[in-house]
C-alpha positions in Angstrom: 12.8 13.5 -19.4 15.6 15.2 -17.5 18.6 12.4 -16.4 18.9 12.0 -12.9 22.0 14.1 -12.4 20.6 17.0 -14.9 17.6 17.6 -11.9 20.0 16.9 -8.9 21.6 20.4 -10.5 18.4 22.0 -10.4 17.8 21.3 -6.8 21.2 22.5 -6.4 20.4 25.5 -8.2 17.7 26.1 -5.7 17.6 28.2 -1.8 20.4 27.1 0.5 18.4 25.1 2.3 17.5 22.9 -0.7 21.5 22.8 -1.5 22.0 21.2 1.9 19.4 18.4 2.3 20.2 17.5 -1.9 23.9 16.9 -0.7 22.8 15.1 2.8 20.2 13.3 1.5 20.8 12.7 -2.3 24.3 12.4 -2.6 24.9 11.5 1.0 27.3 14.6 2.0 26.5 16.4 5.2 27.9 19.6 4.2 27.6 21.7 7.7 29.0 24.7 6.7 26.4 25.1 3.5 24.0 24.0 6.8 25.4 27.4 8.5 24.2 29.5 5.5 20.7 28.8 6.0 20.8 31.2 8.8 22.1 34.0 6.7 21.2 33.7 3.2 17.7 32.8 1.1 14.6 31.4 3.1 16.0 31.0 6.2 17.4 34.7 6.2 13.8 35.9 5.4 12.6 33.9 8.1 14.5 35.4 11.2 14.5 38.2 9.8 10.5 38.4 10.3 10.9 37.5 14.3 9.4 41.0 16.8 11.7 42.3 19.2 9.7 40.2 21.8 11.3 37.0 20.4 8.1 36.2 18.6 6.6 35.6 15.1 3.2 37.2 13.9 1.3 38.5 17.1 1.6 35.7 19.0 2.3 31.9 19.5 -0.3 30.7 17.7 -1.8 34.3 15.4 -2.1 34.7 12.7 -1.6 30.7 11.9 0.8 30.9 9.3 3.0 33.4 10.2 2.9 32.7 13.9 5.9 31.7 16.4 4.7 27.9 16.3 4.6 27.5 12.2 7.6 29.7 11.9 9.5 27.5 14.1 8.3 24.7 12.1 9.4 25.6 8.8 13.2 26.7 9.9 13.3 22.9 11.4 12.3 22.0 8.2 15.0 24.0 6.5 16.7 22.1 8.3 18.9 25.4 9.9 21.4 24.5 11.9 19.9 23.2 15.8 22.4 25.0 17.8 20.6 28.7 16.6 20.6 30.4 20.4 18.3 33.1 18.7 15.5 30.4 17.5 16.2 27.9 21.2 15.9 31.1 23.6 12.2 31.7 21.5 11.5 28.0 21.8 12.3 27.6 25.7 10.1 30.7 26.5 7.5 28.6 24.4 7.7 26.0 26.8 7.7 27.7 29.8 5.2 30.5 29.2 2.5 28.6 27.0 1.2 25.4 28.6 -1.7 24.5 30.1 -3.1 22.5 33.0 -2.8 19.4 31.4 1.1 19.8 30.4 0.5 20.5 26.8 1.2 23.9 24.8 -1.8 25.8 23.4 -3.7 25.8 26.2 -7.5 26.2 23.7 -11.0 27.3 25.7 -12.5 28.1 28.8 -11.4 24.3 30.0 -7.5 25.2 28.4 -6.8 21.6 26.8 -4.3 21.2 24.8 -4.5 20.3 21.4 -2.5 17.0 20.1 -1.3 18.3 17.0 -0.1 21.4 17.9 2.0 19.5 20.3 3.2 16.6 18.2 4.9 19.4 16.1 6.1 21.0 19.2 8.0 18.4 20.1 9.3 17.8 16.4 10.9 21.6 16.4 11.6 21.9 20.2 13.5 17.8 19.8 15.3 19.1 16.6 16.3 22.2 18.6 17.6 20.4 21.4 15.3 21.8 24.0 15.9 20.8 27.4 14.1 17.5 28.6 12.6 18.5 31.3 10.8 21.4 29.3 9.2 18.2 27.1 7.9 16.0 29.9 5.2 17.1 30.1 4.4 17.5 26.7 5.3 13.6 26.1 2.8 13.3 29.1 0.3 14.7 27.3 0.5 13.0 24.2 0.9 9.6 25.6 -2.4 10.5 27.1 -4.4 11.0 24.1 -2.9 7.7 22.5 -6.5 6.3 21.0 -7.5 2.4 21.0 -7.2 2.5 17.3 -3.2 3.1 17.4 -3.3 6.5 16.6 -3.8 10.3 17.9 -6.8 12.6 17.1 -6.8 16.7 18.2 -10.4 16.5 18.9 -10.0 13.2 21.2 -9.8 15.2 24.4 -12.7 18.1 22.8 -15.3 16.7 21.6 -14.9 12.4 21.8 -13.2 11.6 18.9 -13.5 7.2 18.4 -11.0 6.9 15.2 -7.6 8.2 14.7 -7.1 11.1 12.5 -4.1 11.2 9.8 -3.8 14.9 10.5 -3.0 14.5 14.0 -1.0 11.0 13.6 1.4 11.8 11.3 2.5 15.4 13.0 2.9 13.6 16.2 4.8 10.6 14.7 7.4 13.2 13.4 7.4 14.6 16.7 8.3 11.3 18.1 11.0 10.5 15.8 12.4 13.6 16.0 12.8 12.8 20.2 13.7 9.4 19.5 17.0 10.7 17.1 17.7 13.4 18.9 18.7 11.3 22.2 16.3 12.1 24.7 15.0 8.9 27.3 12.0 10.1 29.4 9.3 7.8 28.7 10.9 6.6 25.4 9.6 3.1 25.6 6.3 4.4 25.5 6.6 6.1 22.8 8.2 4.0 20.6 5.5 1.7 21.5 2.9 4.7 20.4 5.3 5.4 17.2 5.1 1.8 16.3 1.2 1.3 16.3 0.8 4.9 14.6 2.7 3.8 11.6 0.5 0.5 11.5 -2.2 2.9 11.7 -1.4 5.0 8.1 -0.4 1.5 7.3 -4.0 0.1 7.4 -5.1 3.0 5.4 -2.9 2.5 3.1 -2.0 6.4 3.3 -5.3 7.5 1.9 -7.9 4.5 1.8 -10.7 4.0 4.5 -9.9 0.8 6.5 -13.8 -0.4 5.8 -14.7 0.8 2.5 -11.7 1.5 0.5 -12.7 4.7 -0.9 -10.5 7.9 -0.7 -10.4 9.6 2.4 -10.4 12.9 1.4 -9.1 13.7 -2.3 -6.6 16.6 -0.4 -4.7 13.4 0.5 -3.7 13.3 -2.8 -2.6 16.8 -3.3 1.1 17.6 -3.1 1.1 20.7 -0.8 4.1 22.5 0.6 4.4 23.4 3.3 2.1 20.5 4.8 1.5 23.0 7.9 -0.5 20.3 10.2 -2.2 18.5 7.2 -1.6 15.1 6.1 -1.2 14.1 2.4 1.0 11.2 1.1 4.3 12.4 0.2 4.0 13.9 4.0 3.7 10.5 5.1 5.8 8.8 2.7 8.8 11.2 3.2 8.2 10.8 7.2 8.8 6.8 6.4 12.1 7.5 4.4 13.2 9.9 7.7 12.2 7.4 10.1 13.8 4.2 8.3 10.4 2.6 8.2 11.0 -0.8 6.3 9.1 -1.3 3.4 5.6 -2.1 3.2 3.5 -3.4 0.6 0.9 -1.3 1.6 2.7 1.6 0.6 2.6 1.0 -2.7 -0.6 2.5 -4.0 0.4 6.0 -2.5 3.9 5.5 -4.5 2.2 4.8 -7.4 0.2 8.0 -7.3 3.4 9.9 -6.3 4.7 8.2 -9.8 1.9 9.2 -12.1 2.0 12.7 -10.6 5.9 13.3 -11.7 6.1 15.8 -14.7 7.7 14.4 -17.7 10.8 16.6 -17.5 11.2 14.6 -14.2 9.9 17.1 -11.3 6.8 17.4 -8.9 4.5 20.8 -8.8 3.2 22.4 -5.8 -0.3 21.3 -6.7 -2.4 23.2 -3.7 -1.3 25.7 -1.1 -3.1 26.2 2.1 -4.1 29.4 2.4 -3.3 32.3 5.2 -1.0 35.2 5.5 2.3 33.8 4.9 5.8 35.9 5.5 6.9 35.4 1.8 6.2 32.6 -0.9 8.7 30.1 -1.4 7.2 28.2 -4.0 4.1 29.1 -6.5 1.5 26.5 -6.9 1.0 24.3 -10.1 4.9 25.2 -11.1 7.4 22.8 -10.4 9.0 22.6 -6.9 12.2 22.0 -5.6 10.3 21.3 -2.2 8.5 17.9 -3.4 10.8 16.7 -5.9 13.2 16.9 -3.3 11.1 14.8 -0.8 9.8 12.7 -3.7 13.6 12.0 -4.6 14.1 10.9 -0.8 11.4 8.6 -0.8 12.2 6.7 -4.4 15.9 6.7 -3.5 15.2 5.0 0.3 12.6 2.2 -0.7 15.1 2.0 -4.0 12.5 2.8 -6.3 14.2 3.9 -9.4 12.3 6.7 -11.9 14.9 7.8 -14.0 16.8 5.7 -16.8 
């Protein structure tokens, strides 16, 4: 196996974007003008450069999926390319005043235009990361307070077609939407959803990331699948890496998702792309079953918060 410090220079070796969140969050050095280059070198070159002269990604908002305005957005936040970007907060304010529905949500879906939850739990991650104005997210925070299920959690389909039970999909995108308000300083309603945050954690929790709550089988075997980028599906370094973020204490009931993460580390000391979710995409960062930069990054993260040591 590779030391420690002999992968840390691989990550370094990798796209600017993976230079900058290895020195923030590895060796704990927020480097702002290596954050600055994302914008104009590697991934988050390509990216802008894909944008229409309309301000939009792909045709649309939401077409086709992948390469659309919403998942673009979403994977320059998670480049983590610098917030104050007027090109990428003039698309995002348009976005918010030009796509919601009746019921204050974006992605109006149907004849009866409701929204859908998870589309808008990662709308508020990108637009909160962005700094979006608040009153262009009240009523998306109204929305998704309203869909807030008995069972702690949040399921797309619970204003559709009468979801009971929580969905992991759904939770964990609006969790990081909720975090992201929540460290980004905005107020409106934040009680609330703290409150929503807190039992939406206990909800993975009970699952312990990927077990059913009354049988104790596997969910869904994708849970277990290291996939990058997650898009809106949940797996557990998703959900363990969203802890790490959100300084979620440690919980025992992590521990069987850690010890799969463990057992899936390649002996030189790195994590593969082990599944990609397929769609048009504007480029490949990453090819699946090869080792990636993207989850031995986040699997680094989450070993190095909950002080899990892997290396000698």
């Amino acid at each position: 196996m590779k030391t420690y410090q002999e992968i840390i220079e691989w990550l370094l070796n990798g796209d600017v974007s993976i230079q900058y969140q290895t020195n923030k969050d590895l060796l704990n050095v927020d480097d702002v003008n290596l954050q600055k280059r994302i914008a104009t070198e590697g991934w988050g070159a390509q990216f802008l450069s894909k944008q229409n002269p309309n301000g939009h990604w792909g045709k649309r908002y939401y077409e086709p999926k992948w390469i659309s305005t919403h998942y673009t957005l979403l994977d320059l936040k998670n480049l983590r390319i610098h917030p104050e970007n007027p090109i990428i907060q003039e698309t995002i304010e348009r976005v918010l005043q030009e796509e919601k529905g009746p019921d204050g949500g974006i992605l109006p879906i149907g004849t009866v235009q409701l929204s859908d939850v998870c589309v808008n739990g990662m709308c508020l991650n990108f637009a909160s990361y962005f700094n979006s104005d608040e009153v262009l997210l009240k009523s998306i925070v109204d929305f998704l307070l309203s869909e807030l299920m008995e069972d702690g959690g949040f399921n797309c389909r619970s204003n559709r077609s009468g979801a009971v039970h929580s969905s992991m999909h759904s939770t964990i995108s609006v969790l990081e939407g909720i975090t992201e308000y929540e460290l980004n300083g905005y107020h409106y309603r934040l009680e609330e959803l703290q409150k929503a945050k807190k039992s939406s954690i206990e909800f993975l929790l009970c699952h312990k990331l990927f077990l059913s709550d009354r049988t104790g089988e596997i969910i869904h075997k994708d849970f277990l699948k290291l996939s990058y980028p997650s898009r809106w599906k949940y797996d557990i370094l998703r959900a363990l890496d969203y802890f790490q973020y959100a300084r979620v204490p440690w919980d025992s009931r992590m521990e069987e998702a850690q010890n799969v993460l463990n057992k899936k580390q390649n002996k030189e000391g790195t994590w593969n792309v082990q599944a990609k979710h397929p769609g048009k995409l504007h480029f490949e960062m990453e090819k699946a079953g090869k080792p990636s930069r993207w989850n031995t990054l986040r699997a680094l993260r989450v070993f190095n918060y909950f002080k899990k040591g892997l290396f000698p």
